[in-house]
N, C-alpha and C positions, 0 to 999 in steps of 0.2 A: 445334580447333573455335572457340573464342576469337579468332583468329586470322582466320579463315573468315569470321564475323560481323563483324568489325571490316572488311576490306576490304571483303565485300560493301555493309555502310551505306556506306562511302567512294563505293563506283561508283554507288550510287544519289543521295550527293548531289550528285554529280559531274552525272548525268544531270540533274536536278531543277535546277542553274544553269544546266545548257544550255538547256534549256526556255525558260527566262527571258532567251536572249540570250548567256550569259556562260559562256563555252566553256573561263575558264581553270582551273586544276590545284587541287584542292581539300585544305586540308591538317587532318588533326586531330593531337592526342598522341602517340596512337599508330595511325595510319595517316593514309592519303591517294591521293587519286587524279589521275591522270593526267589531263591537260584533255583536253577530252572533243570529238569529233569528230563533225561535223553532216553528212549529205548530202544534196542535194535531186534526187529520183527521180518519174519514171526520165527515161531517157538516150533521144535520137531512137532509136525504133524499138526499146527495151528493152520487154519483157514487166512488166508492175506486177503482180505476187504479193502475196498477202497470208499472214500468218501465219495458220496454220490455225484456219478458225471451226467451229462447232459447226452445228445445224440453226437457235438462236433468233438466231444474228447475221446480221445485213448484208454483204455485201461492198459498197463503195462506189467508181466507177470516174467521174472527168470527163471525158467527153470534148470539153465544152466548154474556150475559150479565158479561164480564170479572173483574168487579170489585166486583164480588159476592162472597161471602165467603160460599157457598152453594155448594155444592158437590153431583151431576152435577149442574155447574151453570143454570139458567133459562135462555130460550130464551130471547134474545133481539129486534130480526127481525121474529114477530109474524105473515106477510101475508103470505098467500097460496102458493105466486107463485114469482119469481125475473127475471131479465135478465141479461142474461151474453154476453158482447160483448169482442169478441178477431179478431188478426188479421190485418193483414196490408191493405189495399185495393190495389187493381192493381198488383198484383205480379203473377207468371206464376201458372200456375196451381198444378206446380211441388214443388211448395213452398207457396200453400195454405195449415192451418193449420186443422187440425182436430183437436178433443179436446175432451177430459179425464176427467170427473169430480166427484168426491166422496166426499159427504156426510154424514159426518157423524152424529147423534142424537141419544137423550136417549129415550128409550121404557123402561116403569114403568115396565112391563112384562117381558124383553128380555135382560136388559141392555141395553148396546151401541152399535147400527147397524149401518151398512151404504149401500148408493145406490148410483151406481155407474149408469153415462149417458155418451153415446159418442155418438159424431156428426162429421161429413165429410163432406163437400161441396165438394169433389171431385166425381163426381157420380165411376168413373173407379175403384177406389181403395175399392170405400162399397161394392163390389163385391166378395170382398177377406176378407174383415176385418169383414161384417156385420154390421157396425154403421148404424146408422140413419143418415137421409137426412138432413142436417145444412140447406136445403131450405126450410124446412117444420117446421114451419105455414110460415115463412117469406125466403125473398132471399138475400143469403150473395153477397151483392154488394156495399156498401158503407153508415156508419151511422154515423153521428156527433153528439156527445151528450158532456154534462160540465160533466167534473169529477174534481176529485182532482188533476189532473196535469194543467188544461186548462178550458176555458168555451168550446170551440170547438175541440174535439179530436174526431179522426178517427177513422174508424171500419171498419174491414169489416164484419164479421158475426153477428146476433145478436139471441141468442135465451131462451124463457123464458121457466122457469126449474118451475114443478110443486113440493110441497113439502105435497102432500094428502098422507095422508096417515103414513105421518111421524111424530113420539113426537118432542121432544125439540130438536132443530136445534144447533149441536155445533157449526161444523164447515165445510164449503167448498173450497176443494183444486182441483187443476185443471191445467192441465201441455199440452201444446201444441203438436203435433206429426205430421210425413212426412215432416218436416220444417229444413231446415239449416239455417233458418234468424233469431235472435231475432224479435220480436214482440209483441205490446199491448195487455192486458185482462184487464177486467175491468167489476165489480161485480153493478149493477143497483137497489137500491132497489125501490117498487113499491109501489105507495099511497104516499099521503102528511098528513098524522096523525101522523109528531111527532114521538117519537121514537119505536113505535111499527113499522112505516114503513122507519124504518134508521136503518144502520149499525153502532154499536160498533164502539164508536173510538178506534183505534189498529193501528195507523201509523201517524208517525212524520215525518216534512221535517225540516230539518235544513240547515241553508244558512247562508254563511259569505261570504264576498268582501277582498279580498288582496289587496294592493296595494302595490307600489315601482317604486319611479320616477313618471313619467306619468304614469304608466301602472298599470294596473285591469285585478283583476280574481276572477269571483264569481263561489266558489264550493257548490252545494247545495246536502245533501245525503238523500235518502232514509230510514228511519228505520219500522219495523213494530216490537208489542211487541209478547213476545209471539209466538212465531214458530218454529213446527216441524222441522228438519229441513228434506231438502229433500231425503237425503239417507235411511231416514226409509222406504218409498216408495218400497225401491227396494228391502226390511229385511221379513224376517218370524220371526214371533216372538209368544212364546206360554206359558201360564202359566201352561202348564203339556209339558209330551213327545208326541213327532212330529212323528209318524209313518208314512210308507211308505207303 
């Protein structure tokens, strides 16, 4: 157990200098870790996964071009249409998720809009809520596609978002609902041309290995750059007064 705790602090401080830039091998008394490996994700026409959120978090996706120094950046992910898959497979109905998605882009005319989609696979509760059918065009029943976590990650919903109609695509956010379980989402872009059909790299995994004695523990973290965070979600916010 001793042993266990000692590596594990190693691989977190291991992470904690990567953070900061400094990716080499961290050493204490009695333990030490492995320098620590940085990746920047995703890869032309990889899928961007995120680690499974709950119902009160964000999922946060750019698909603007973020190293632009143009104000509104230009789009990055130029197709018509993407897929979003979220969702655990096999879970009771009562903790299947629905899903929330907002869109935001710049209109030359308008400024910055956005369109909002919701979807439900539960048919009982669209009754009350009004969403759209998460079975229609397809059936949320189980979908394995590679992302950035795995070659074979699960789904269970999967549905493609049309973007007619809309200018330059900044960004898409999208938060799970009716769900007590954390669970998968995961952002698809469509077509193999390169980066008009891929997602903005916007998320790092960093991974280091502790050790101490015999024992190992590899901590790897998540980062994405760049993010709202999610409490703005739940803010009014106005550049003049808010009447009632």
């Amino acid at each position: 157990v001793e042993q266990s705790s000692r590596a594990f602090s190693a691989a977190e401080a291991g992470i904690e200098k990567a953070i900061k830039g400094d990716l080499s091998a961290v050493s204490f008394p009695d333990a030490q870790s492995s320098a620590a490996t940085s990746v920047s994700l995703p890869e032309f026409n990889q899928a961007l996964e995120y680690p499974p959120i709950g119902k009160e978090e964000i999922a946060h996706f750019w698909l603007a071009d973020l190293n632009s120094t143009s104000n509104p950046p230009p789009a990055y992910y130029t197709q018509g249409t993407i897929d979003i898959y979220w969702g655990t497979p096999n879970l009771a109905s009562s903790d299947q998720a629905a899903i929330e998605i907002n869109t935001l882009y710049y209109d030359v005319a308008l400024g910055f809009q956005t369109k909002k989609f919701f979807y439900d696979p539960v048919a009982s509760r669209r009754g009350e809520n009004g969403f759209s059918d998460a079975n229609i065009p397809t059936v949320c029943s189980s979908y394995a596609i590679a992302t950035t976590s795995g070659p074979s990650r699960n789904f269970f919903c999967r549905q493609t978002l049309s973007f007619a109609g809309l200018g330059n695509r900044m960004v898409l956010r999208a938060r799970l609902l009716y769900t007590g379980v954390s669970q998968p989402i995961a952002l698809q872009p469509l077509g193999g041309c390169g980066q008009a059909c891929s997602l903005p790299k916007q998320a790092k995994i960093y991974t280091a290995i502790g050790s101490s004695g015999e024992t190992q523990r590899t901590v790897q973290l998540f980062t994405l750059d760049k993010v709202v965070p999610f409490y703005f979600d739940y803010a009014i916010f106005s550049a003049g007064p808010i009447e009632k």
